[in-house]
C-alpha positions in Angstrom: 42.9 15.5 -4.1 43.9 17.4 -6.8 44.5 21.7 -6.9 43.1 23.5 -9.8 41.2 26.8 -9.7 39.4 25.2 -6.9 40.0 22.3 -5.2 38.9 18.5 -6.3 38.6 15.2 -4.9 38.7 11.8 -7.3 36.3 9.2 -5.4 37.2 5.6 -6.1 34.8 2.6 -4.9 35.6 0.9 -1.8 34.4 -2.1 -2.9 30.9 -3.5 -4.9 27.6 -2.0 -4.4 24.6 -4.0 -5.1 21.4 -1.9 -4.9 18.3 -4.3 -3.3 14.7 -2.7 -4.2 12.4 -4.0 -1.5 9.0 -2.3 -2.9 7.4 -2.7 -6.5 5.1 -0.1 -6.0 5.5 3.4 -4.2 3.7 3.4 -0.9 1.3 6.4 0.1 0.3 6.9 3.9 -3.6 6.9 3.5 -6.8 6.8 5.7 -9.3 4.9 3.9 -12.5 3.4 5.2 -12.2 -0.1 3.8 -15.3 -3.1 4.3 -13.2 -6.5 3.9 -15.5 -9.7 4.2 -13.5 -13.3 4.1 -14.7 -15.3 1.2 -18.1 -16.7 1.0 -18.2 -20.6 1.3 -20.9 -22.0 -1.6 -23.7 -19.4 -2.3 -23.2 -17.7 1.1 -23.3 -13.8 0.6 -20.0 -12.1 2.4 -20.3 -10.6 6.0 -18.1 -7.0 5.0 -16.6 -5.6 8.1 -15.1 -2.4 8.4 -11.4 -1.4 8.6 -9.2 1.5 8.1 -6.4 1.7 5.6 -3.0 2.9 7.1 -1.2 3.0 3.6 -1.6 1.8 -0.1 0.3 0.6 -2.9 -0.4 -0.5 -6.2 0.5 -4.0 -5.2 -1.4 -3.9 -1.4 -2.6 -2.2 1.4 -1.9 -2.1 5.7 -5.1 -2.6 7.3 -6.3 -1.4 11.0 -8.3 -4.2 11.7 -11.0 -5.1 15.0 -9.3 -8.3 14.5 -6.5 -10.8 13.7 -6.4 -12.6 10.6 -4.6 -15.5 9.4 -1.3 -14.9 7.1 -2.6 -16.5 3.5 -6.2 -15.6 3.9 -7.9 -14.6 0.7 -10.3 -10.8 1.7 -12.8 -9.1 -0.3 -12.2 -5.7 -0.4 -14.2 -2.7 -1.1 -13.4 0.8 -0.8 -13.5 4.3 -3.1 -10.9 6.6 -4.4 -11.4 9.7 -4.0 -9.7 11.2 -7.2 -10.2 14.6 -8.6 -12.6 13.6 -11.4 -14.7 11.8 -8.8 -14.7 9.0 -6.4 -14.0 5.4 -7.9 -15.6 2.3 -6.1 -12.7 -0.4 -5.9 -13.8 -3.9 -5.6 -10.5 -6.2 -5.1 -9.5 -9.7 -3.4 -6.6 -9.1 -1.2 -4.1 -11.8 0.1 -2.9 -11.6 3.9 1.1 -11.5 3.8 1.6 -10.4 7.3 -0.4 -9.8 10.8 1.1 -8.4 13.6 -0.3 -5.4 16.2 0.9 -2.1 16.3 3.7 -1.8 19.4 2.2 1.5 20.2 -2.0 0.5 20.3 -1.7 -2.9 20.4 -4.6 -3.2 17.8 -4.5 -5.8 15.1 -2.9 -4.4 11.4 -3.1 -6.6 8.7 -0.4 -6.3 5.5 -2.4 -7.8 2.3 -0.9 -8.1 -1.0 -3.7 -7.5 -4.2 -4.8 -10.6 -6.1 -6.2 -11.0 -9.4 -5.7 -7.3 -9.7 -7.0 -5.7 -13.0 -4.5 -3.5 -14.7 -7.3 -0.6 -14.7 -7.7 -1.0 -11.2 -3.3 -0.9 -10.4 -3.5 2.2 -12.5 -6.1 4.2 -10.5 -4.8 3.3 -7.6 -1.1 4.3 -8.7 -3.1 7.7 -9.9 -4.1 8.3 -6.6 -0.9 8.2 -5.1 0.5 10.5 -7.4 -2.4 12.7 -7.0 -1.7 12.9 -3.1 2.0 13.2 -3.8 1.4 16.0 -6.4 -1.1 17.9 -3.3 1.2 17.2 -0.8 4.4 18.8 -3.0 2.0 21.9 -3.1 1.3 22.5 -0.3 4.9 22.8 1.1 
């Protein structure tokens, strides 16, 4: 502590800091209606069922699901964005990474990570996030 005109404190470091970035992608709570189908075996067409999105990222999404799925199971997903210069159809493959259900419900959610994602795709969905951050920042 040192006395000047007003007083000041030197900090030193107690010790090393490492900083540990869990997340590649900003996360944005969302409700989306989302029809996932599991992959189609030969020439079969997919069955789509429909889900709920809890939150998205530009790397996945949290599904509320009717059902369990297995961690490592490959989805087709299709849903829209709604973005300010219109809605954009979305047509992705989405790996499962986790499935648990919700301690509150008890209903199935399902944690899937994107696959063979196009950069166009990553960027309006990362455009939609921002757009609901920018609304939300407004609005307060």
């Amino acid at each position: 502590r040192r006395l000047e005109s007003i007083p000041l404190y030197r900090l030193v470091p107690a010790g090393e800091a490492r900083r540990v970035q869990q997340r590649q992608y900003v996360r944005l709570k969302c409700l989306l209606e989302v029809s996932y189908a599991q992959l189609p075996e030969g020439s079969r067409r997919p069955r789509f069922r429909r889900a709920y999105s809890l939150d998205i990222s530009g790397g996945g999404m949290l599904l509320a699901t009717e059902e369990e799925l297995p961690v490592g199971q490959i989805l087709l997903l299709e849903f829209s964005l709604p973005l300010r210069e219109g809605a954009k159809k979305m047509e992705l493959k989405g790996r499962v990474v986790r499935s648990f259900r919700d301690e509150d419900s008890g209903k199935p959610r399902v944690a899937l990570q994107f696959e063979e994602i196009a950069r166009a795709q990553q960027d309006l969905i990362v455009r939609y996030i921002f757009q609901c951050m920018a609304e939300q920042a407004r609005l307060r």
